[in-house]
C-alpha positions in Angstrom: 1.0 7.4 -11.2 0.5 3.6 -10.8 3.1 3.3 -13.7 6.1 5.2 -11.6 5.0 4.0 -8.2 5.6 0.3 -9.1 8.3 1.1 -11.5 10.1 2.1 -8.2 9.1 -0.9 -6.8 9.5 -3.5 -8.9 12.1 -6.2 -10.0 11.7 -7.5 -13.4 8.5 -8.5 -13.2 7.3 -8.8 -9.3 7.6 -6.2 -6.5 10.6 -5.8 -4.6 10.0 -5.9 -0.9 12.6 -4.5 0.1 12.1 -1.3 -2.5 8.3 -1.1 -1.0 9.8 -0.8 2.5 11.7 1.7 1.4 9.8 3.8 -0.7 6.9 3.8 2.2 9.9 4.0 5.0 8.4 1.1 6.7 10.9 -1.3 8.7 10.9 -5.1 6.3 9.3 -6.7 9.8 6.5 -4.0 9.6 5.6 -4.2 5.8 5.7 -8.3 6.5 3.1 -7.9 9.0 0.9 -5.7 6.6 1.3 -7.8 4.1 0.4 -11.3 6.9 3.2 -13.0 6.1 6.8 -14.4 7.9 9.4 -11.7 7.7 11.9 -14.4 6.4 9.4 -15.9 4.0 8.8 -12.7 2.3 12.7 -12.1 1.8 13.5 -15.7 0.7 10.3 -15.9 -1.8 9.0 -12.6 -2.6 8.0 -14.2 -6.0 5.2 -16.0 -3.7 2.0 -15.4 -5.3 0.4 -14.6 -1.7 3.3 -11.7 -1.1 2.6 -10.4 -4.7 -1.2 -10.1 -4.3 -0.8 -8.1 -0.8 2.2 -6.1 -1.7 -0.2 -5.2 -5.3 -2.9 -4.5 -2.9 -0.3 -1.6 -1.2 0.8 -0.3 -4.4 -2.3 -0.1 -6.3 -4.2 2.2 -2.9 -0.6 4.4 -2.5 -1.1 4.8 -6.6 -4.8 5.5 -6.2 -4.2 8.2 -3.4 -1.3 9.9 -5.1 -3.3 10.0 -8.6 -5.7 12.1 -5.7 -3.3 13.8 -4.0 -1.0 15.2 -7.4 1.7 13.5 -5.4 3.3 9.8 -4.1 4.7 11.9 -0.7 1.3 13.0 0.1 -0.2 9.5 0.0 2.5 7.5 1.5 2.2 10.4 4.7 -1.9 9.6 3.7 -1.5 5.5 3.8 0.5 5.8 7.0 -0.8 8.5 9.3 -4.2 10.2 8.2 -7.4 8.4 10.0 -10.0 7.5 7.5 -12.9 9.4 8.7 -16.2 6.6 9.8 -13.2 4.4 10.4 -11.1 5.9 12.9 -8.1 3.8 11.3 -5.2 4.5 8.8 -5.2 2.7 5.6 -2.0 1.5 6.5 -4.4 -0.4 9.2 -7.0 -1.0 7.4 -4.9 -2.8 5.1 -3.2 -4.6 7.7 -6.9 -6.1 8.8 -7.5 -7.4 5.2 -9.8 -4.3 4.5 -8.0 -2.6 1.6 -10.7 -3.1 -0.6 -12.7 -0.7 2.2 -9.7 1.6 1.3 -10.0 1.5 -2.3 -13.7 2.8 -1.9 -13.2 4.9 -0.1 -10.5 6.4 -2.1 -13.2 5.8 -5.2 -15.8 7.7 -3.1 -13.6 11.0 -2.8 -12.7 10.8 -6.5 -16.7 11.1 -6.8 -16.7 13.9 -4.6 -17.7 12.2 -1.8 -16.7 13.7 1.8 -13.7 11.9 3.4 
């Protein structure tokens, strides 16, 4: 799933940010914010290794969850909407707040068979 997800994503070799907005229907001002950094920056260098290491963050939890989920739709609706239970915050938020690695266990944890 990683494979299509940033194959939708990218440009030659870097993520789009634009294509990210769009594939997780997130206004370019909003996914800037996720990813902590100046709307304009991240349009006029998106090759910036700081906007590539936040956006990979993104893609590599919406992969995760939809390789959980059978489906990219289901995660993206996951990533943006569904609390993370011990959390009481999105991933989307989470992710905003520099704790995607928290995601990313967590997402490990039900893969386990933990409870989420």
């Amino acid at each position: 799933m990683l494979a299509a997800f940033l194959d939708s994503i990218c440009d030659h070799d870097m993520i789009a940010p634009r294509r990210m907005a769009e594939r997780l229907r997130l206004p370019m001002s909003r996914l800037a914010r996720l990813a902590h950094v100046n709307r304009n920056s991240m349009t006029a260098k998106p090759e910036s290794p700081a906007v590539q290491a936040k956006l990979g963050e993104i893609a590599r939890i919406i992969a995760r969850a939809a390789e959980l989920a059978g489906d990219e739709g289901r995660a993206i609706i996951w990533f943006r909407h569904q609390p993370i239970p011990g959390w009481g915050k999105t991933a989307e938020e989470l992710a905003e707040g520099d704790y995607a690695d928290a995601v990313m266990e967590t997402l490990e944890g039900v893969d386990q068979g933990v409870y989420a």
